[in-house]
C-alpha positions, 0 to 999 in steps of 0.5 A: 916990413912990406905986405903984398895983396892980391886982389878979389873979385866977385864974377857974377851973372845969369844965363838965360835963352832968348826967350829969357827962360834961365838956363840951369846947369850950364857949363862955363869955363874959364879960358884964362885960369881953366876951371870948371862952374856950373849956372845954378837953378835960376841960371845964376853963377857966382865964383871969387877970381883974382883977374879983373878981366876974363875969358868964358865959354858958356854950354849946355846941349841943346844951345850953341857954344858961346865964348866972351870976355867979361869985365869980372866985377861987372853983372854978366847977363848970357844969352844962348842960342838954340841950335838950328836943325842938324842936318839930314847928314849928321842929325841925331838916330833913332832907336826905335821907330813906327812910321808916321806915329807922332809922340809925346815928350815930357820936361827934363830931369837934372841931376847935379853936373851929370848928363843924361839925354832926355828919353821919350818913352814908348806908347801904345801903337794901333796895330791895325794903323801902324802894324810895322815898327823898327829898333836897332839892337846892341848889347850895351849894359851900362845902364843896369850898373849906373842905377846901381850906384845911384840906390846903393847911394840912397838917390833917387834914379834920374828917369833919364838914366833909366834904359829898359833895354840895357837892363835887360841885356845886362843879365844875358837872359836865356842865351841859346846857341845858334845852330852850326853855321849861323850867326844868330839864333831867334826864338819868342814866347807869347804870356799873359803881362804880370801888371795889366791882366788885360794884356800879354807880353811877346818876348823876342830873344836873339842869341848870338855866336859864341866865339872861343877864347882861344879860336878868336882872332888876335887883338889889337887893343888901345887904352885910351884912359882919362888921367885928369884932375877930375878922375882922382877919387878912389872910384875913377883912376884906381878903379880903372887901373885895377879893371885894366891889370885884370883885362891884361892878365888874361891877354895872350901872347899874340894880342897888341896892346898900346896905352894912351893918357890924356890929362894935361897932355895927350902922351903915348903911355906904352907902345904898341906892346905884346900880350905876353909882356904882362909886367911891363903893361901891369907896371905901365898901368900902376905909374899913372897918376891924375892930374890936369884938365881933360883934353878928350878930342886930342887923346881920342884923335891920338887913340885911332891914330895909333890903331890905326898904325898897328891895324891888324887886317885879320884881327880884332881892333878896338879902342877902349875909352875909360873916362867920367866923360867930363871933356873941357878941353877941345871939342866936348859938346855931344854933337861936335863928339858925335861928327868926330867919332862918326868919321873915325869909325870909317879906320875899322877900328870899334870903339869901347866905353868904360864909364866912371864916377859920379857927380859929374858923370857924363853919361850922354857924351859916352853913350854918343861915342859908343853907338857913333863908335860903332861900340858898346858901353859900360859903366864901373861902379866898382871891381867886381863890375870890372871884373864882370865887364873885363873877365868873365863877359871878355869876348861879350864886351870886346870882340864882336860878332855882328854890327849895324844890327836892327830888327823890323817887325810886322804885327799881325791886325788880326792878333794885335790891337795895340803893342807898345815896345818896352825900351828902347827909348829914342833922344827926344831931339831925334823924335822931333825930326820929321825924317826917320833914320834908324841906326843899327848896333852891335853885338858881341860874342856870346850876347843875348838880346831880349825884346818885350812887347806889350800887346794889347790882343783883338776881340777874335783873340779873346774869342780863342779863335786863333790857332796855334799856327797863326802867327802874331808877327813876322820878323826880319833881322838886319846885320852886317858880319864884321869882316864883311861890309855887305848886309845879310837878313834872318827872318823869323815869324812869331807863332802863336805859342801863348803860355800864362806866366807861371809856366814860361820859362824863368829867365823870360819871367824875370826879364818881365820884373826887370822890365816893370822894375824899370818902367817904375823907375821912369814913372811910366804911365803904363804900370800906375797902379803898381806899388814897389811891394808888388815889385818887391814880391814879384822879384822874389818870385821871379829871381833864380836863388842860384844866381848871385847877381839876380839876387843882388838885383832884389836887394836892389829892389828893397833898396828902391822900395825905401828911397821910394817909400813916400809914395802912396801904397797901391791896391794888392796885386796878383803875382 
């Protein structure tokens, strides 16, 4: 009888920077095997392998991608090195923006292999110093569902994962049809703040067109769907293949839609098929299986080629991604994502970005593809999410109705000492560039978005000797139609129309608990002395009864109010 052994080594290090701080969630992967580790909180990585010699590639954001061979039962010490600045060209936007204000930052949060750009919040602004500010406008929503995972789990929210704005967008609050020929419709409200009696809040809604189903244009529509090993769990690839059979069911019979795979390889799944031939596409769907590594640059680079041979030059051509955003293969890091999609969306082509899973859910990446995409952003967290995105908001998500959108705002000294904007929150990378460039954004049809200022007024405001006339702030609104490269504007003054709480309207109400419940989630400076009873009560409040997701939204609440429960009971609160 003879006995055949392989042999078991031990690979073993630490990755550090040169400044020989450890580096904790580092991605290393093996070149020669293809499997995925990650450094842990010291910086340290172990993990058995049969070879004696291998070859890794080591990254985290931030740090240049480092590739060696390694002798595997020799201690491995990397060292990675810090990006050098991006250039004027390719450096990362900005959201939101005050000339000439320098802002604070704080350390990063991690979260398991889970990716989230570090945010900086937001600060009081002096409005007599810097009385002009900017954002940039888009309708993506996938922060709201993403938090909701994380409660319904029993987790803490990584603060990073926390976008004030996307919450807000997520309800469609107080939408109002633009008058006939218009594309957008503006109106603001001025009220007293709910957690600083000090204060007030201006709120600042912009409701676009709505196109009906039947009137929109054919679309040109490309799945691009992840089918790696990574998205074989129950809440990755079936979820994904039941919202994509509940998209195709209300397509028509003048719609393209095309699939694309990758996982393993990058294959054409279906070719370029017709709306009306929905079982082929259902059947299609139903077929993939999961299964390989993840080659995300090719099969985004396959997706925009096929669009790009079906383009419909009087339609609506849209790539939509559906992935964990867990690359390996290829160009992954947020950057090297960024150049790419940055010169695809030059074909016409906009891009939609379904997100899935957790653990090792890679919400950077995703978010980097849809902004730079010219597209939005979505994440599942389960079938009636799906059925949300895909169904009821179909032409929100999918057909747009303006893009490079963003808002600049002149705050009247007079009126205003300080405004602070709620959201809207910039990378921290983009705030340290000394150069400023903000990037506009799109929106779909249908879509309201909702701003929140916290204003801090003058002593002539205090004195009541403002007129209803006066204006607060004058308003002009940037943005390019879709069929059109040209930039139009929509100005628009902020009048003096203040209202305590209790008698503006309810959705701006409840985007005002919206906007708190975020702002403690990210342990925000600006609302200490709220507790989540205080926020418990004001949902309660503020939610329509009639409203199933407002509902579900205090559930939520409840649900944070005991994850959190460990922090110190405040002080009684007026609402």
């Amino acid at each position: 009888m003879s006995l055949s052994s392989t042999a078991q080594y031990y690979l073993r290090g630490e990755v550090k920077d040169e400044k020989d701080q450890p580096l904790q969630n580092v991605k290393i992967y093996s070149l020669t095997d293809k499997f995925l580790f990650y450094s842990g909180q010291n910086g340290g990585f172990g993990v058995t392998t049969t070879r004696l010699y291998d070859s890794l590639s080591f990254f985290i954001e931030g740090y240049e991608l480092k590739v060696v061979k390694v002798k595997t039962d020799i201690w491995q010490n990397i060292v990675l090195k810090v990006l050098p600045g991006n250039s004027n060209h390719n450096r990362t936007k900005l959201i939101s923006v005050t000339r000439d204000l320098k802002q604070t930052t704080r350390f990063n949060w991690f979260t398991g292999n889970e990716t989230y750009f570090q945010l900086v919040e937001n600060e009081a602004v002096n409005a007599d110093r810097f009385p002009n500010t900017s954002f940039s406008l888009n309708v993506n929503k996938a922060s709201y569902s993403n938090i909701r995972r994380f409660l319904n789990t029993s987790s803490n929210v990584p603060p990073d994962a926390v976008r004030t704005e996307e919450l807000l967008n997520y309800f469609n609050l107080h939408y109002r049809a633009p008058a006939e020929g218009e594309t957008f419709h503006m109106e603001s409200q001025l009220s007293s703040c709910p957690w600083n009696i000090k204060n007030n809040l201006l709120y600042i809604n912009i409701s676009a067109r709505k196109l009906a189903l039947d009137m929109v244009p054919p679309s040109n529509f490309v799945f691009l769907i992840d089918n790696s090993g990574s998205m074989d769990m129950p809440n990755r690839l079936p979820l994904l293949k039941a919202a994509f059979q509940l998209l195709v069911k209300n397509l028509r019979p003048i719609d393209t839609i095309s699939i694309v795979t990758y996982g393993g390889s990058v294959d054409i799944w279906l070719q370029p098929t017709g709306g009306g031939n929905k079982e082929k596409i259902l059947q299609s769907i139903e077929e993939m299986e999961a299964g390989g590594d993840t080659p995300g640059e090719s099969g985004i680079m396959a997706a925009y080629t096929l669009a790009s041979k079906t383009f419909n030059k009087n339609g609506n051509n849209r790539v939509i991604m559906a992935t964990d955003g867990d690359f390996n293969v290829g160009k992954f890091t947020e950057k090297e994502l960024e150049d790419l999609i940055t010169r695809q969306r030059q074909s016409g082509v906009y891009l939609t970005c379904l997100g899935v899973g957790m653990g090792n859910f890679k919400d950077s990446k995703l978010e980097t593809l849809a902004k730079k995409g010219n597209g939005n952003f979505a994440y599942l967290d389960n079938i009636e999410e799906a059925e949300k995105t895909l169904v009821k908001e179909l032409t929100q998500t999918f057909y747009a109705v303006a893009d490079d959108v963003s808002m600049n705002i002149d705050f009247n000294p007079a009126i205003v000492k300080e405004y602070r904007l709620i959201g809207f929150d910039n990378k921290k990378d983009a705030v340290s560039d000394s150069a400023i460039d903000l990037e506009g954004g799109e929106i779909g049809s249908g879509s309201s978005v909702l701003a929140i200022f916290e204003i801090q007024p003058t002593e002539k405001y205090r004195l009541n000797l403002i007129e209803p006339k006066d204006t607060i702030a004058n308003i002009i609104m940037r943005f390019s139609k879709c069929e059109d490269t040209s930039h139009l504007s929509k100005v628009y003054s902020c009048l003096f129309n203040y209202l305590p709480q209790d008698s503006i309207n309810r959705d701006y109400r409840f985007a005002s608990t919206l906007a708190l419940f975020a702002q403690k989630l990210k342990s925000s400076a600006y609302i200490k002395e709220v507790d989540w009873d205080q926020i418990e009560a004001a949902a309660i409040l503020t939610a329509d009864p009639s409203n199933f997701l407002q509902n579900e939204f205090v559930q939520l609440v409840v649900k944070a109010k005991k994850i959190y429960s460990h922090q110190k009971k405040k002080k009684k609160w007026w609402f």
